[in-house]
N, C-alpha and C positions, 0 to 999 in steps of 0.2 A: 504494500500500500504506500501510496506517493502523496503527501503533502507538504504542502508550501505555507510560510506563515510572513508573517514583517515583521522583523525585527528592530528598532531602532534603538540601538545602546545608546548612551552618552557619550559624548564624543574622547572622555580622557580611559573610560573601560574600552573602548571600543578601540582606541589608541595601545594601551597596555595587553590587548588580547591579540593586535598586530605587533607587537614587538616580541610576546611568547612566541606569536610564530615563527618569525623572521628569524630567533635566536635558538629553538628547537626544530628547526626546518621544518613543522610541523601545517600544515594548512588550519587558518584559523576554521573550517569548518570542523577538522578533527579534534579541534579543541574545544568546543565548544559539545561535542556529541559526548566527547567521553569523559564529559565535566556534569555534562546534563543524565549519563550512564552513574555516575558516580552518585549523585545527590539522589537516583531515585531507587539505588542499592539501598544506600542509607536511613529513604524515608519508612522500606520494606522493612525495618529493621524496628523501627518504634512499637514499643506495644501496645498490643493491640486492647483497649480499653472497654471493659462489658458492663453492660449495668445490669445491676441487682435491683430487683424491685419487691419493697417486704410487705405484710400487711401491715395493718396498722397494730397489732398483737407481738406481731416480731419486731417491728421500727419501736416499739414499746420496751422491749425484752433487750435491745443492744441497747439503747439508750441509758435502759438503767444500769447497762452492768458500765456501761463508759463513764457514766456518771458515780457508778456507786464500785467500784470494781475490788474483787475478792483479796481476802490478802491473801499474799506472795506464799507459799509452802517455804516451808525451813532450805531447804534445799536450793531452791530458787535464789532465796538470799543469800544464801552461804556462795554459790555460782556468780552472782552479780557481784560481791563482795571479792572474790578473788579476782573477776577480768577487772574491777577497778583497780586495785592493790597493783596490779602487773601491767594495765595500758594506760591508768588515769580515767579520771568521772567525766563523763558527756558533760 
């Protein structure tokens, strides 16, 4: 599939994407494809973001416990207690 688009950069990008060329003997369209190749590896890469949707019984039941939240088991603290002692407290 063949498309065509307009591109108009600014004239000092447009300047600096002619001079990678010119200095990587690279054609500025090859720079351009495998810059636009790169950013949409990158964007494939973000994660990917789902929503939970609760009833109003469960939006009830995290709330309280974020609000009210259990204490920590012996163990727990003894564990937080040592990676502080050996990396430093958040």
């Amino acid at each position: 599939m063949e498309s065509t688009f307009s591109w108009k950069p600014e004239p000092a990008l447009l300047q600096k994407l002619i001079n990678l060329a010119e200095s990587t003997g690279q054609a500025p369209e090859e720079i351009v494809t495998e810059a636009v190749k790169l950013y949409l590896d990158k964007q494939s890469e973000k994660p990917v973001i789902e929503k939970i949707v609760l009833s109003e019984r469960d939006w009830d039941i995290m709330v309280s416990a974020l609000e009210n939240p259990p204490e920590a088991p012996e163990a727990l603290k003894v564990a937080i207690k040592e990676h502080q002692d050996k990396y430093g407290k958040w």
